[in-house]
N, C-alpha and C positions, 0 to 999 in steps of 0.2 A: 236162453236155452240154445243151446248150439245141436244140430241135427246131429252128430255121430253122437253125443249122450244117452238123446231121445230118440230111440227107433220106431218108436208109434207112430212119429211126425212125417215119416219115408212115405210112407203110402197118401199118404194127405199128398204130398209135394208132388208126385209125381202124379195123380191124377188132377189136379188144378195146372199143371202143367199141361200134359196133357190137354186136356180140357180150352184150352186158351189157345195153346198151339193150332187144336182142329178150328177152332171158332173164329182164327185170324185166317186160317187156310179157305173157309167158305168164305168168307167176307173177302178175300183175295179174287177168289173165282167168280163171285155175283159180282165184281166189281169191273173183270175182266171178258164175262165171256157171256154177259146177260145183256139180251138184244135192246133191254130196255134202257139201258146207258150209255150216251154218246160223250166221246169224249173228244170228240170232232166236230163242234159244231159248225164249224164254217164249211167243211168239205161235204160231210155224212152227217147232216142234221137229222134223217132220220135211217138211224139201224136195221127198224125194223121191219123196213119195207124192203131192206134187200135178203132177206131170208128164204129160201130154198122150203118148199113143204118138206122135202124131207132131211131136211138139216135137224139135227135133233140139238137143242138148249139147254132142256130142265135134267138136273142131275141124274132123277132115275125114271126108268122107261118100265111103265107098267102096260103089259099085255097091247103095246103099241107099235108097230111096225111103220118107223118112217118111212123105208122103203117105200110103200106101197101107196102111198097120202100124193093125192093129186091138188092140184092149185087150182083154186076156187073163186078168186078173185083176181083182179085186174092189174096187172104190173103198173108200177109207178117208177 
């Protein structure tokens, strides 16, 4: 069945599209910008200790003000 025949199959193709596009673009960014991943280990074995309180990580910022987040613990 070739897609210009069946135009049903249009909207299937482009939200699986879609859909896979967004899901390789998250798996990109947790891969690249998530404190929990080193991809250094000899230099920066650990990321997560050079993290700023107010550096903000997680996608979305619920009713949270990095700004304002003081350091609570001990530098390493």
């Amino acid at each position: 069945v070739l897609v210009h025949t069946a135009f049903d199959l249009i909207p299937l193709f482009i939200f699986i599209g879609g859909g896979a596009t967004m899901s390789a673009l998250y798996l990109g960014r947790l891969a690249l910008r998530n404190p929990d991943v080193s991809w250094d280990r000899k230099n920066n074995p650990e990321p997560w200790n050079n993290l700023e309180p107010t550096q903000q990580y997680k996608l979305f910022k619920v009713n949270m003000d990095y700004s304002k987040l003081k350091k609570n613990g001990p530098d390493f």
